[in-house]
Backbone as CSV, one residue per row, in Angstrom:
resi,resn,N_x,N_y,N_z,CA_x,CA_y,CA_z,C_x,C_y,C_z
1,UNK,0.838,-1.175,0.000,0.000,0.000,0.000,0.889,1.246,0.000
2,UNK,0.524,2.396,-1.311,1.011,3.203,-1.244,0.880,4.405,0.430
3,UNK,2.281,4.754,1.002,2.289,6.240,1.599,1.709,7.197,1.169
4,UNK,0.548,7.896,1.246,0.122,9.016,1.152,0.019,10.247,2.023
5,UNK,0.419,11.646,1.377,0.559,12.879,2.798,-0.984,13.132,3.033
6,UNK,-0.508,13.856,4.259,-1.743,14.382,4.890,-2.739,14.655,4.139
7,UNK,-2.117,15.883,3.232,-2.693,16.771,2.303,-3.653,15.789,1.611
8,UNK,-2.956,14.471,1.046,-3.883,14.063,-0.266,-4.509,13.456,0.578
9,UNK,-4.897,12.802,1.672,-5.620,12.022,2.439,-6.729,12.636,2.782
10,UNK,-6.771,14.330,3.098,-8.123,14.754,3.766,-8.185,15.710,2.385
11,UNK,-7.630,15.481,1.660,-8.535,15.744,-0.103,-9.453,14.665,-0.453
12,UNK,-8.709,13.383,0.077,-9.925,11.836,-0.466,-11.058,12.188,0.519
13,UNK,-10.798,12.414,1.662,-11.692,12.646,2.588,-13.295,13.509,2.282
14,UNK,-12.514,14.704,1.754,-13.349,15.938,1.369,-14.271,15.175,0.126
15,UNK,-13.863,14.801,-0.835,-14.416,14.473,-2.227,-15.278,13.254,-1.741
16,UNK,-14.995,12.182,-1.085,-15.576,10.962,-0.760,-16.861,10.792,-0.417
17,UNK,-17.491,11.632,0.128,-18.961,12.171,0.032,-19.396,12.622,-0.511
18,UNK,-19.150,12.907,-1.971,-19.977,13.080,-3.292,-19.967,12.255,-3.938
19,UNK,-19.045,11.173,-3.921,-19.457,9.625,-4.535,-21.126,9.510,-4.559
20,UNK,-21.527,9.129,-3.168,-22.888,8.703,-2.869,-23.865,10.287,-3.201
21,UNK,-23.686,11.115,-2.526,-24.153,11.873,-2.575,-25.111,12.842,-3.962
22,UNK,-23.781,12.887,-5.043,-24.855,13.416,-6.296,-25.026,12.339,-7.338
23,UNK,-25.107,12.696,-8.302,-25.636,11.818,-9.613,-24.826,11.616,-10.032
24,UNK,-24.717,10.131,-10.502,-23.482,10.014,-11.702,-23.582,10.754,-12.608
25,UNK,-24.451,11.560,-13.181,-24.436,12.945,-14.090,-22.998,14.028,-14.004
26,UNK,-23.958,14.281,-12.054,-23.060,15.574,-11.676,-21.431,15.104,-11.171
27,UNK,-21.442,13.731,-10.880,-20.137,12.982,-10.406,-19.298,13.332,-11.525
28,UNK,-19.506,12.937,-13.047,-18.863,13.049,-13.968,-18.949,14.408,-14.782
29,UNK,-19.980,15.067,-14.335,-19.949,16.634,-14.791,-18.587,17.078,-13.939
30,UNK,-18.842,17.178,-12.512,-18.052,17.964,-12.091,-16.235,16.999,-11.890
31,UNK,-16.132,16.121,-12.602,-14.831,15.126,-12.829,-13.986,15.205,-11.519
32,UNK,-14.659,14.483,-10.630,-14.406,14.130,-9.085,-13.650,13.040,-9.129
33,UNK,-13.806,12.116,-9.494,-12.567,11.226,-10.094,-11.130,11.336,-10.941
34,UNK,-11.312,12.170,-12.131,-10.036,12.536,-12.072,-9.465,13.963,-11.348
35,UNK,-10.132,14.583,-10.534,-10.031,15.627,-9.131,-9.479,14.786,-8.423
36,UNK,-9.502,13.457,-8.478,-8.653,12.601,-7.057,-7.322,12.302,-7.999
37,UNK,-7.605,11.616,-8.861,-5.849,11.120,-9.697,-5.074,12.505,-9.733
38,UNK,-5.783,13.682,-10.151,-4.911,14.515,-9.938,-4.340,14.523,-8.739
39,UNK,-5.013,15.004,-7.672,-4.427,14.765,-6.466,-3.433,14.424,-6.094
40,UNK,-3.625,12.902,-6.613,-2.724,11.975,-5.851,-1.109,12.301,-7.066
41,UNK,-1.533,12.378,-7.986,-0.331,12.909,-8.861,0.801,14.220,-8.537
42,UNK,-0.165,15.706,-8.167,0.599,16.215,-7.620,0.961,15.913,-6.458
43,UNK,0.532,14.977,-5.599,0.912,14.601,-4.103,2.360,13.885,-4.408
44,UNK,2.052,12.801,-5.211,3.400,12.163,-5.859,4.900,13.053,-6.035
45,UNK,4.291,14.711,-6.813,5.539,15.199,-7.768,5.643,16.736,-6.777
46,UNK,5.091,16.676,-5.778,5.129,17.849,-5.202,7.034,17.430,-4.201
47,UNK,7.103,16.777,-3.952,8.508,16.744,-3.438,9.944,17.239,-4.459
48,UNK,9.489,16.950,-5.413,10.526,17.721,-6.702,10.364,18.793,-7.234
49,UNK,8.698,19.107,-7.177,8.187,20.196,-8.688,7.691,21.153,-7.772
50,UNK,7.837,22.685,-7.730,7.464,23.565,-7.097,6.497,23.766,-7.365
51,UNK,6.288,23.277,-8.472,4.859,23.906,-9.169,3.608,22.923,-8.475
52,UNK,4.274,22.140,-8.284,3.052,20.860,-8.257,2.745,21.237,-6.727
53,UNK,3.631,21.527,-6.070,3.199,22.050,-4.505,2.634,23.071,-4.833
54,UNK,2.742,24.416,-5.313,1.577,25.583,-5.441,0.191,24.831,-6.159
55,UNK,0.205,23.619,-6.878,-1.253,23.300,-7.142,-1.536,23.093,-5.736
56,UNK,-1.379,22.138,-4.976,-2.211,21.765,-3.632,-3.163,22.666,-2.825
57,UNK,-2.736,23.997,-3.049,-4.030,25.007,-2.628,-4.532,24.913,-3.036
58,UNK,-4.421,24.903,-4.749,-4.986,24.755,-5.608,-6.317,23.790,-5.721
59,UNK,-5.767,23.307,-5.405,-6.780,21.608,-5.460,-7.479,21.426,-3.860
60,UNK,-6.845,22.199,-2.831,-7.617,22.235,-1.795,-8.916,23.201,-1.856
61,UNK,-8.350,24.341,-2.302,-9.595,25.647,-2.873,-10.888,24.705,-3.356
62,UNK,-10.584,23.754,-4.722,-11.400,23.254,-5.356,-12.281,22.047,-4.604
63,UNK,-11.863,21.831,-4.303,-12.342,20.729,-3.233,-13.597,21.441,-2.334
64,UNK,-12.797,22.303,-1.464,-13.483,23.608,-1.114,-14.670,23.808,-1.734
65,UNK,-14.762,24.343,-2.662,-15.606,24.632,-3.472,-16.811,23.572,-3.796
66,UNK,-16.237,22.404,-3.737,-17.589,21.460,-3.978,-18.655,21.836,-2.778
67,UNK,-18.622,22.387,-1.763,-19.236,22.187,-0.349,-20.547,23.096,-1.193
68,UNK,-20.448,23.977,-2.042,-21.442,24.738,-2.490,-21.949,24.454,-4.104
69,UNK,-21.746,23.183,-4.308,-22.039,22.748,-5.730,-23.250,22.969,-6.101
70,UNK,-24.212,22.513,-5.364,-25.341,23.401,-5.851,-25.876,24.200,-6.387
71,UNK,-25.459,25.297,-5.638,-24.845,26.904,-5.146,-24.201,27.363,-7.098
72,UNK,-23.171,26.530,-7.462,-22.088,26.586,-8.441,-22.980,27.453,-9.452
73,UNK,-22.364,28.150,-9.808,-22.955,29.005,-11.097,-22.346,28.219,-12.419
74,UNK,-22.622,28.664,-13.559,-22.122,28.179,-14.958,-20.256,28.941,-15.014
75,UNK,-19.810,30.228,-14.382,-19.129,30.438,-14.297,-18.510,30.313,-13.882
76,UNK,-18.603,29.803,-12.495,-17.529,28.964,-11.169,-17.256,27.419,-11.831
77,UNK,-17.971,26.936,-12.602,-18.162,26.015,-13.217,-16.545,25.775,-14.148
78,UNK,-17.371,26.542,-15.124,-16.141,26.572,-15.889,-14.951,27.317,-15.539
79,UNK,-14.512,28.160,-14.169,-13.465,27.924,-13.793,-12.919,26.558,-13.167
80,UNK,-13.835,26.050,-12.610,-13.671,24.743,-12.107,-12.780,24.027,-12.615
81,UNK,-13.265,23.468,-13.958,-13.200,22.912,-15.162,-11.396,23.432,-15.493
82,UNK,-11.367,24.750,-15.767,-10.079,25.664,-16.505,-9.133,25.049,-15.262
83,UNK,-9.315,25.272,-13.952,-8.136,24.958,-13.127,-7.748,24.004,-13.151
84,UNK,-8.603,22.733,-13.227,-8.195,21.380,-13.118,-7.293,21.033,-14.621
85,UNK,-8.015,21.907,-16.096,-7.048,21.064,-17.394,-5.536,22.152,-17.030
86,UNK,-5.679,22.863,-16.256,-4.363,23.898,-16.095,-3.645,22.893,-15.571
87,UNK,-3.803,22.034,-14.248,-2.932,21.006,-13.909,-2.542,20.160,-14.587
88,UNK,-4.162,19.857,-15.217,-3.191,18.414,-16.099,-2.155,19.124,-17.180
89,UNK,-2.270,20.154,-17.450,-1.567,20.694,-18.850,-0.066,20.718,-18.146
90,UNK,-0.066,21.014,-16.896,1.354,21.205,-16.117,1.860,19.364,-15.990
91,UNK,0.996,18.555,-15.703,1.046,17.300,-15.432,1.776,16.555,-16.987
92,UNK,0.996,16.366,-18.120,1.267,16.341,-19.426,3.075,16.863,-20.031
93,UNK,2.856,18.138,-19.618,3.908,18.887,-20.250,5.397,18.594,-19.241
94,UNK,5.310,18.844,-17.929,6.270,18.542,-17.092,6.908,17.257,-16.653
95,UNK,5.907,16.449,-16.562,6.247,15.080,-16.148,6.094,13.603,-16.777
96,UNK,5.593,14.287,-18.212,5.216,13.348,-19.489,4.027,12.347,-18.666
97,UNK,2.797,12.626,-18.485,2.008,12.344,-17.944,0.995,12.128,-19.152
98,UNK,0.201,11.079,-19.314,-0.907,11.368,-20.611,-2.540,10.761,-19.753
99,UNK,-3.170,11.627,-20.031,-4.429,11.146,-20.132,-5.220,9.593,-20.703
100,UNK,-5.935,8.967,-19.674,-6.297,7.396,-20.508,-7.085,7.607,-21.930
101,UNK,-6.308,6.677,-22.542,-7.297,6.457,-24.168,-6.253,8.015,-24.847
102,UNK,-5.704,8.398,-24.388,-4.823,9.515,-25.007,-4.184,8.998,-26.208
103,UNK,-3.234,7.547,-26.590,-2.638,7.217,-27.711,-3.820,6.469,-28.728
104,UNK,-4.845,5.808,-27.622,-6.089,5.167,-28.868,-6.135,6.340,-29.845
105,UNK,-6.807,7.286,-29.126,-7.275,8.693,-29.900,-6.264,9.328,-31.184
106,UNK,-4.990,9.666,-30.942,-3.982,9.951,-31.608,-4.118,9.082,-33.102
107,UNK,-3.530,7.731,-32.485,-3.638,6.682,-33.501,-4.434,6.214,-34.702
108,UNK,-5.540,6.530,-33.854,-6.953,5.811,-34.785,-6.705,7.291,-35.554
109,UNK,-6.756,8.270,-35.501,-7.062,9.164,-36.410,-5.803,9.183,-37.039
110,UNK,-4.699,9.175,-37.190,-3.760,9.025,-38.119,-3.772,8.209,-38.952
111,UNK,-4.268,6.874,-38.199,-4.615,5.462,-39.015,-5.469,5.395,-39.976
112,UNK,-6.638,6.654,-39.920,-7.360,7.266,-40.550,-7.041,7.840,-42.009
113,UNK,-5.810,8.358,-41.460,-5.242,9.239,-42.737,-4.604,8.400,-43.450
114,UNK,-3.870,7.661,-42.873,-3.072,6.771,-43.701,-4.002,5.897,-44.591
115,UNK,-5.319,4.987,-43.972,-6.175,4.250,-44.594,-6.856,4.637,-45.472
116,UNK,-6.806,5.871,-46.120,-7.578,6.375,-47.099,-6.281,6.645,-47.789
117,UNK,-5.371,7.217,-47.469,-4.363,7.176,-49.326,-3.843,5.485,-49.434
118,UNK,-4.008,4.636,-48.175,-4.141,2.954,-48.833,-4.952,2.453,-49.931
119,UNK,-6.461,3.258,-49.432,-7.497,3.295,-49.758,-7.350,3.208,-51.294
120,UNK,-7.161,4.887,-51.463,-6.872,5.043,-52.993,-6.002,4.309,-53.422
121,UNK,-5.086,3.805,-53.089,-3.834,3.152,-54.162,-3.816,1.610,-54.419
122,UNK,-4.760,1.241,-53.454,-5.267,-0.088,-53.551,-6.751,-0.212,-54.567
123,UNK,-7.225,1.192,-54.741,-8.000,1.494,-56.012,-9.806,1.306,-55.040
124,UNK,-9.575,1.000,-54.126,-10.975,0.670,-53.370,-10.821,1.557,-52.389
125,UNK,-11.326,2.950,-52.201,-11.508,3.721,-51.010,-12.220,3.016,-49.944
126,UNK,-13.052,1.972,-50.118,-13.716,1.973,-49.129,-13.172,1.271,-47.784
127,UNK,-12.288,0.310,-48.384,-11.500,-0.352,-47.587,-10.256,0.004,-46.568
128,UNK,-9.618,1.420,-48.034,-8.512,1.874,-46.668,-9.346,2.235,-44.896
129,UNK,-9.997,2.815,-44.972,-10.165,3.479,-43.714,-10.596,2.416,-42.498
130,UNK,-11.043,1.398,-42.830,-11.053,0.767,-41.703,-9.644,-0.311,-41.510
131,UNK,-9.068,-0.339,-42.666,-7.733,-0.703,-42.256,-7.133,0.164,-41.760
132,UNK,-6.899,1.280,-41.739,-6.312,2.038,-41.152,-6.722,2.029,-39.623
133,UNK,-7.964,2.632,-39.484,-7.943,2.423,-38.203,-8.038,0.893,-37.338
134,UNK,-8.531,0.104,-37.948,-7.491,-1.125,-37.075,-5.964,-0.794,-36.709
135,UNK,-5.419,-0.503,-37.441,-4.200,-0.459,-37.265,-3.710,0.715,-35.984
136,UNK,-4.695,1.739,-36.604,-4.434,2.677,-35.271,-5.172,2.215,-33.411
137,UNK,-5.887,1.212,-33.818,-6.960,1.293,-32.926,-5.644,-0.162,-31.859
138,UNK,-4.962,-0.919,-32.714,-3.982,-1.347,-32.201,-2.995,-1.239,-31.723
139,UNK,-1.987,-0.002,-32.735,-1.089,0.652,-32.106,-1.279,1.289,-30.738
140,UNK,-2.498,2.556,-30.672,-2.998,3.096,-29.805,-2.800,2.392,-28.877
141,UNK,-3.759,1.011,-28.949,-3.988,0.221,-27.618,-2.384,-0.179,-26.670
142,UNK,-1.743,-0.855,-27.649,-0.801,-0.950,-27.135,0.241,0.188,-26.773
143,UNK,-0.075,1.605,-27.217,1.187,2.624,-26.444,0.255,2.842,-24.952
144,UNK,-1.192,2.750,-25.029,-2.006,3.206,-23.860,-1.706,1.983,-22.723
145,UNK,-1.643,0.627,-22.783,-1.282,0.010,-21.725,0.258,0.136,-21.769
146,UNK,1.200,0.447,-22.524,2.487,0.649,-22.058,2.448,1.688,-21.461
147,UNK,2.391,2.966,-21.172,1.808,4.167,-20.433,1.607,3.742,-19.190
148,UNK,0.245,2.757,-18.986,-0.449,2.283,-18.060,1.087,1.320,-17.163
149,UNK,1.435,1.072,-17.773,2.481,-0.162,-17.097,3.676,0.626,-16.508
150,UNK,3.853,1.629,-17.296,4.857,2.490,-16.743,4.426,3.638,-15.718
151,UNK,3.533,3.547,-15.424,2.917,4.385,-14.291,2.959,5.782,-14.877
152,UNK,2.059,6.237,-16.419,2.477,7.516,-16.910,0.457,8.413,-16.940
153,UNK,-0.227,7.249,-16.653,-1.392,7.495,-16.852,-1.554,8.371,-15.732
154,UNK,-2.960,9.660,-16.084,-3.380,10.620,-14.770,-4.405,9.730,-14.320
């Protein structure tokens, strides 16, 4: 079992009663689940990254803030929203961190591109594109559990 600090412990604390509490609507509207991986991510990189320690207010504020979700306007909202992709964008960019299904996505649409000039040169458009994306939908898969294996997923 992982060591966890204080900090990220009475962050699980805070969030853990909106599990039960709202709708899987508003659970996944207001992305309370990845509000915890973050967490636990900057909890991870806050001993090296200065930055990742100035999120922790950060993410305590927000936390904070659920107590009045209700309350939440469309504008607190979408700051909500802006602070949390601000981390991951720091998470991503600093610590080569990727989002799940991040290489499926990439892939399949390149696989895309490629399967249509297959398409044409094999003289049957109709066929490149789902060869292609097989191909991407494979590659993908496999850079997303290597990610996963290397502990790179948020």
């Amino acid at each position: 079992m992982e060591a966890h600090s204080d900090w990220y412990n009475r962050v699980t604390r805070e969030i853990s009663p909106y599990k039960d509490s709202l709708s899987k609507k508003d659970y996944k509207k207001y992305k309370l689940d990845l509000l915890l991986r973050i967490a636990k991510r900057v909890d991870d990189f806050s001993s090296i990254c200065g930055k990742c320690q100035l999120f922790q207010p950060e993410i305590t504020r927000l936390t904070g803030d659920l107590q009045n979700i209700s309350l939440m306007s469309k504008e607190n909202r979408k700051s909500y929203l802006k602070a949390i992709n601000n981390i991951i964008k720091h998470l991503r960019k600093q610590h080569k961190l990727v989002t799940a299904g991040y290489y499926l996505g990439i892939c399949m649409s390149i696989g895309t591109g490629v399967g249509v000039a297959i398409g044409a040169a094999l003289g049957n458009p109709g066929i490149g594109p789902a060869i292609g994306i097989a191909l991407g939908v494979a590659v993908g898969s496999y850079l997303d559990r290597k990610a996963k294996k290397e502990g790179r997923v948020i």
